[in-house]
C-alpha positions as CSV (number, residue, x, y, z in Angstrom):
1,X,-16.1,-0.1,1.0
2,X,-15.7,-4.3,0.2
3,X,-12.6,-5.6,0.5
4,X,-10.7,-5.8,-3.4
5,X,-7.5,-6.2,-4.8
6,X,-7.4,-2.6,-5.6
7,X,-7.8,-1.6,-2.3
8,X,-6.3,-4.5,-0.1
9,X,-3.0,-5.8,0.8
10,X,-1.7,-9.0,-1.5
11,X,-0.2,-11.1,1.3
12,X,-0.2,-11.2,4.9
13,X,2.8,-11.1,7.5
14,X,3.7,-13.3,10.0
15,X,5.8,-12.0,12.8
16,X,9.0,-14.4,13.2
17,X,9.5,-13.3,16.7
18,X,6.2,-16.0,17.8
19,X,6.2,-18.2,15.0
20,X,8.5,-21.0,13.9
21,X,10.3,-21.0,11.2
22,X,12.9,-18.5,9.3
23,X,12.1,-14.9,8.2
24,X,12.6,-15.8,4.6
25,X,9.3,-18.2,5.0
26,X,7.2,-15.4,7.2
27,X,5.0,-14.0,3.8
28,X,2.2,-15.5,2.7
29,X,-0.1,-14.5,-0.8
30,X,-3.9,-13.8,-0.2
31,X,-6.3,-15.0,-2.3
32,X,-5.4,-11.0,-4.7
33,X,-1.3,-11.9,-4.4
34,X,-2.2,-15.8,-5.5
35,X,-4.2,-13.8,-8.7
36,X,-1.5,-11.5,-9.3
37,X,1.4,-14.7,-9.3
38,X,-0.8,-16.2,-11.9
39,X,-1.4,-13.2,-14.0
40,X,2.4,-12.5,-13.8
41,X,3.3,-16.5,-14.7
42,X,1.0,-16.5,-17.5
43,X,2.9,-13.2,-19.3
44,X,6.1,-15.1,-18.6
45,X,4.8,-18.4,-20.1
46,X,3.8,-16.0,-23.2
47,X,7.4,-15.1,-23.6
48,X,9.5,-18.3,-23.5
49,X,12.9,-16.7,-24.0
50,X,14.6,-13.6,-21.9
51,X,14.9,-12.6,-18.4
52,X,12.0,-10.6,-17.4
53,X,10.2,-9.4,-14.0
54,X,6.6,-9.1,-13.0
55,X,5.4,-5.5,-12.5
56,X,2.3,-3.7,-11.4
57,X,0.1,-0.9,-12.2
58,X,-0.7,0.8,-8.5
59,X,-4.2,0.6,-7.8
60,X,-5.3,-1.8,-11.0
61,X,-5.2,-5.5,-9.1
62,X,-3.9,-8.2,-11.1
63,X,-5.0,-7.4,-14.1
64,X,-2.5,-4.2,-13.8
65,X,0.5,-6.9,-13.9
66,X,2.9,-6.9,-17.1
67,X,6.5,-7.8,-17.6
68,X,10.1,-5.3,-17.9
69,X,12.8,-6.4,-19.4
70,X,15.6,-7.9,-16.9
């Protein structure tokens, strides 16, 4: 089966015990997690006012992605 962002991870993992840098900084989006931040900046950008949080729909890729109140 092809990789997709249905079926694949969103970002990758670096371990901070070889790598510089602090833990905070050791996740990095793929190419589906860099789809998925746009989808979800693009439903906050709908909705100018309120606090809101990106959510996803298991299994749907990005374009599973709406916004909760909070």
């Amino acid at each position: 089966m092809p990789a997709s962002a249905t079926t694949s991870e969103w970002a990758r993992w670096i371990d901070s015990q070889s790598t510089q840098g602090l833990v905070q900084e050791s996740m990095h989006l793929n190419a589906y997690g860099q789809q998925a931040l746009g989808r979800c900046l693009a439903l906050v950008h709908a909705r100018p006012t309120g606090n809101h949080s990106c959510r996803n729909t298991a299994g749907s890729g990005a374009s599973g992605m709406y916004l909760t109140a909070g």
